[in-house]
RODO-2510 file (C-alpha; in nm, 4 decimals, decimal comma):
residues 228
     n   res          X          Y          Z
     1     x    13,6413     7,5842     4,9497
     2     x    13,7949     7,9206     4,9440
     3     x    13,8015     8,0085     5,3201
     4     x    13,8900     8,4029     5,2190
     5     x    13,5625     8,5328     5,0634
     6     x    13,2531     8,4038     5,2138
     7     x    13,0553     8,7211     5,3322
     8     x    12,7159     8,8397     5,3822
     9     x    12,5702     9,1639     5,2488
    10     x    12,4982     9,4881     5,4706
    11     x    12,2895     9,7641     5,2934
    12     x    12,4853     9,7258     4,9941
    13     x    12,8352     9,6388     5,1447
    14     x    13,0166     9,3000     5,1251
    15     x    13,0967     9,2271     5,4813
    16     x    13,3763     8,9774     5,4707
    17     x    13,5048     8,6601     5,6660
    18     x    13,1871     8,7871     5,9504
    19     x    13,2946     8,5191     6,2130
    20     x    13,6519     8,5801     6,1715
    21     x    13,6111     8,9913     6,2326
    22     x    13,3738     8,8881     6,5676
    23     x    13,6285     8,6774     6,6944
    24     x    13,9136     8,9446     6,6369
    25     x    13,6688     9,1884     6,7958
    26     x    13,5920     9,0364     7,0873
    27     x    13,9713     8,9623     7,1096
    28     x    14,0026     9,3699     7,0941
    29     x    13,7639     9,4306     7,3928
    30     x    13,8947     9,1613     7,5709
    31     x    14,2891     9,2792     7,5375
    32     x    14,1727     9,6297     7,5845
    33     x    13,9860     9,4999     7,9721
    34     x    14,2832     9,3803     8,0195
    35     x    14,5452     9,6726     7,9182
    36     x    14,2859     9,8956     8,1193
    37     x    14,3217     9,6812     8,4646
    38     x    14,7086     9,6476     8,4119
    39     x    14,8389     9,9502     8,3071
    40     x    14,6936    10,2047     8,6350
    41     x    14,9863     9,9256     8,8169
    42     x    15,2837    10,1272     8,8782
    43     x    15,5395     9,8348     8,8648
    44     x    15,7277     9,7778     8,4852
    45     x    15,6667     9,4071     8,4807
    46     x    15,2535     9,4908     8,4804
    47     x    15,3622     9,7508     8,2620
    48     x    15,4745     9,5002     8,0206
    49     x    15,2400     9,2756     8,0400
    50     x    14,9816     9,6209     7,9954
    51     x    15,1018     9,6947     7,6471
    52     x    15,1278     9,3143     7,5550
    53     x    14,7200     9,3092     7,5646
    54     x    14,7252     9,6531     7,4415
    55     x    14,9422     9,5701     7,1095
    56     x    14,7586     9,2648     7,0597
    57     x    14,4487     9,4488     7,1089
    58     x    14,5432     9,6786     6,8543
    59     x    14,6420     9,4085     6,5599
    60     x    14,3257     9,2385     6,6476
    61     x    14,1109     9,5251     6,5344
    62     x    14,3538     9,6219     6,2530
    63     x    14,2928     9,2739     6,1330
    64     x    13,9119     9,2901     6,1616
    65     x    13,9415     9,5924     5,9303
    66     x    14,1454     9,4256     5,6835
    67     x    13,9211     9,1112     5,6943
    68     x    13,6500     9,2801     5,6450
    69     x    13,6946     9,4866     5,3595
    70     x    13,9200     9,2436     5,1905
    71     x    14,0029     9,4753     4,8508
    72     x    13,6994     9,6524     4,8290
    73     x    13,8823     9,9858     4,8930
    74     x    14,1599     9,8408     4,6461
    75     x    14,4731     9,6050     4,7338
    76     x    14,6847     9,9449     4,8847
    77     x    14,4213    10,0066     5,1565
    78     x    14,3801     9,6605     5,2218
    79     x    14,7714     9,5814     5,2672
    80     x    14,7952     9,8923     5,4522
    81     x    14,5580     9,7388     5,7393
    82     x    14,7565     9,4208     5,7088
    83     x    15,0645     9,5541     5,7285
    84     x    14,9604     9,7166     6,0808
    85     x    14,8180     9,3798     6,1839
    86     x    15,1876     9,2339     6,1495
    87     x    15,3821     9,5651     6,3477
    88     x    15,1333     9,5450     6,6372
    89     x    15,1560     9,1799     6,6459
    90     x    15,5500     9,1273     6,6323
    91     x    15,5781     9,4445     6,8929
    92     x    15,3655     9,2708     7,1090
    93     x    15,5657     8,9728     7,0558
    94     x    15,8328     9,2188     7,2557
    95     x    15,6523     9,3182     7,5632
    96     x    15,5632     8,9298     7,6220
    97     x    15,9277     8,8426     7,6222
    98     x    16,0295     9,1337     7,8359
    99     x    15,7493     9,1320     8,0989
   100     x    15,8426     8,7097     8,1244
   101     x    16,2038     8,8362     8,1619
   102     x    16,1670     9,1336     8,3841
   103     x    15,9425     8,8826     8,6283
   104     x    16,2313     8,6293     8,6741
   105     x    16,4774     8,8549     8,6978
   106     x    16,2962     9,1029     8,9603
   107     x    16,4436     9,0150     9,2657
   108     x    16,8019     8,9080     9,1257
   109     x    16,9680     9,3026     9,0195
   110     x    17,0149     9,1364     8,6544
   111     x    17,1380     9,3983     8,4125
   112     x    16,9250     9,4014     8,1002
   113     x    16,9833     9,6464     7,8819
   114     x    17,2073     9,4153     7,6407
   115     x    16,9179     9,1820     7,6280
   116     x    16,6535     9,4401     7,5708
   117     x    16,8357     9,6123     7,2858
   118     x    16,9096     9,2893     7,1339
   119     x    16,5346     9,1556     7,1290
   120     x    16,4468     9,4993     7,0075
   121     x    16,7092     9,5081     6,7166
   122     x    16,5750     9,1167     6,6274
   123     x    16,1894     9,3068     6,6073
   124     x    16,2507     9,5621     6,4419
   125     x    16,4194     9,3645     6,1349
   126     x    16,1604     9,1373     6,1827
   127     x    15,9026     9,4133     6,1427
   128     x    16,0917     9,5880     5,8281
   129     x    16,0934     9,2255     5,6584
   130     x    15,7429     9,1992     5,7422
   131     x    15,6448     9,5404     5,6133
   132     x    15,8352     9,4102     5,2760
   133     x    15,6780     9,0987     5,2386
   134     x    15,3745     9,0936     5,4646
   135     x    15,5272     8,7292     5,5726
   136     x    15,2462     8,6117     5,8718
   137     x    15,4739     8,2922     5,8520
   138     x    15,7437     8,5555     6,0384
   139     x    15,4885     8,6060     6,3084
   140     x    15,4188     8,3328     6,3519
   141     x    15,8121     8,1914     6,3913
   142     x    15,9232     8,4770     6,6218
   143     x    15,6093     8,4349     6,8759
   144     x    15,6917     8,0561     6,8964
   145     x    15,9978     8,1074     7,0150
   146     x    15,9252     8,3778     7,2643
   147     x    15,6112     8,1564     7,3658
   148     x    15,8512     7,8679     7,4177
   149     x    16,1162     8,0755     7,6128
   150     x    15,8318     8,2681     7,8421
   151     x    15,7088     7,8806     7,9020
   152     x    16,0252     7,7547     8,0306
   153     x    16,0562     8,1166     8,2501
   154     x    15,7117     8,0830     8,4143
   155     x    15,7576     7,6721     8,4610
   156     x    16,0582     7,7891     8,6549
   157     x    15,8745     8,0044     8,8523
   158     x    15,5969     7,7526     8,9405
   159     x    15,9077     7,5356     9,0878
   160     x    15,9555     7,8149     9,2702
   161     x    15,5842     7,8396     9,3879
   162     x    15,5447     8,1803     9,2413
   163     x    15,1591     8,2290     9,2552
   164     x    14,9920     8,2572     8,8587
   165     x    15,2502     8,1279     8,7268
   166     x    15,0655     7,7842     8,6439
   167     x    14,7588     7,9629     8,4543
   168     x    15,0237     8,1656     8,2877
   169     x    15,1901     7,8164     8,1656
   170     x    14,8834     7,6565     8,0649
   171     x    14,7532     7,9405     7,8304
   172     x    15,1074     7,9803     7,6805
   173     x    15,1294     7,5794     7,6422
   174     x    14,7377     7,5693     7,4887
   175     x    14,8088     7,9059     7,2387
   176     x    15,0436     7,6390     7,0666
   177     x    14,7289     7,4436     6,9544
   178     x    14,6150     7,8163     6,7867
   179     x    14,9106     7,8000     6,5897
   180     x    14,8828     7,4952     6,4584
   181     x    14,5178     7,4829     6,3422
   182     x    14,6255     7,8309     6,1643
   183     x    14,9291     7,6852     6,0057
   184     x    14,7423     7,3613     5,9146
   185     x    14,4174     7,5702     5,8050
   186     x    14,2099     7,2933     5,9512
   187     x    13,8460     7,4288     5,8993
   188     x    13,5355     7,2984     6,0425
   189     x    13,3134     7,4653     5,7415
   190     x    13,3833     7,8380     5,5736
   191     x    13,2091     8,0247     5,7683
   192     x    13,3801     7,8700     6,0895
   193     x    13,7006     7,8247     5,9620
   194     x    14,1198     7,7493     6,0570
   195     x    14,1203     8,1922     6,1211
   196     x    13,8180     8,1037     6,3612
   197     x    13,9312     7,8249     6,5807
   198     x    14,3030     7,9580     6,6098
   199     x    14,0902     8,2711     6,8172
   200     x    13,8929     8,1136     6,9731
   201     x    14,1838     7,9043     7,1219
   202     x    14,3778     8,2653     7,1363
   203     x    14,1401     8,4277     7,3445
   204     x    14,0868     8,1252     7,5827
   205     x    14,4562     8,1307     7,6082
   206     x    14,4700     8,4994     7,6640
   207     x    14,2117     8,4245     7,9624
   208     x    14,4176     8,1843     8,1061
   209     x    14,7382     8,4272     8,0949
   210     x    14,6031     8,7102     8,2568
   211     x    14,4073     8,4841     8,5657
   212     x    14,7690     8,3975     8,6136
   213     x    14,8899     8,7990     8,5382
   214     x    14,6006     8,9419     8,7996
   215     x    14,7123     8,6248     9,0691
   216     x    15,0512     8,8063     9,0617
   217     x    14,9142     9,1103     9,0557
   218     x    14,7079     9,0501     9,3582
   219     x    15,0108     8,9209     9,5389
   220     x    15,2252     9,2137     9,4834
   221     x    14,9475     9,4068     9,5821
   222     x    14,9665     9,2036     9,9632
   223     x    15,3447     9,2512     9,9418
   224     x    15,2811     9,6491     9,8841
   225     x    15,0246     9,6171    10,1908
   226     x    15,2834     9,4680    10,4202
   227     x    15,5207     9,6733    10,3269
   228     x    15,3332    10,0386    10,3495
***
């Protein structure tokens, strides 16, 4: 069952893996909602969390594009979609460990610039490696472990009764299940395949994170009322 080429045929053009580019489409609108309602916030942890949805936003559509035209266009125009699929995905892999870091360390005067130049050092050779061997298994290993550190940062902050901070841990905890159905490539049929459920479970997961994102927002918004 080769999961990669079942397609259906529009005016003459092979359109590729169809449920897998809707699901990365509606993935795209959805990020972009959200990078719209974050971004017109004024404080650099909704900042973060703006271009997060933004980025992976952006390597959703890339990714439609690539799995739709598979190498129709030849293997250089394909790889060159791909290969944008992988930077947007491993940048955005950045702004979720900074806007998770930025949020526990808001209140504390933490200096982070060592930090910050140190995860951006780690994604940038990620991304060059990436770019040379168009490795998703690299994506794949660097947002587990950011996934796993923001986890343990927001769990702390539930303790702490720090309001979204629950939904924010549940969609991180249930985007693990996404990664293994991809890595596993467990497949219902080929036309709703491993790509398929992994974004379904993605965008559910991205759902959950920003109810818990806009339940923080809302309180700093009460906190900027009180204040003004």
């Amino acid at each position: 069952m080769n999961l990669d080429y079942t397609y259906i045929n529009l005016f003459g053009f092979k359109f590729f893996e169809p449920i897998t580019v809707g699901t990365n489409l509606i993935l795209f609108l959805y990020c972009f909602f959200c990078f719209f309602k974050l971004i017109k916030v004024g404080d650099k942890v909704f900042k973060n969390w703006s271009l997060f949805f933004l980025l992976i936003g952006c390597g959703c559509l890339s990714g439609a594009i690539a799995h739709t035209i598979h190498f129709q266009y030849g293997e250089n125009i394909f790889n060159f979609f791909k290969i944008f699929t992988n930077i947007f995905s491993l940048s955005a892999v950045y702004y979720f460990f900074i806007a998770a870091n930025n949020y526990y360390n808001k209140d504390k005067n933490v200096t982070e610039n060592k930090l910050k130049l140190t995860v951006k050092l780690w994604i940038f050779i990620a991304i060059i490696i990436s770019v040379l061997h168009s490795n998703f298994l690299l994506i794949k290993i660097n947002a587990a472990i950011v996934l796993i550190y923001s986890l343990i940062i927001h769990y702390l902050t539930v303790k702490n009764k720090q309001f979204g901070s629950l939904w924010i841990c549940t969609g991180i905890a249930l985007s693990f299940t996404s990664v293994f159905i991809h890595s596993l490539k467990w497949s219902l049929n080929p036309y709703f395949n491993y790509k398929d459920m992994s974004h379904v479970i993605m965008l559910i997961s991205l759902i959950l994170i920003y109810k818990g994102v806009n339940i923080k927002l809302l309180n700093f918004s009460i906190k900027l009322s009180e204040i003004g």
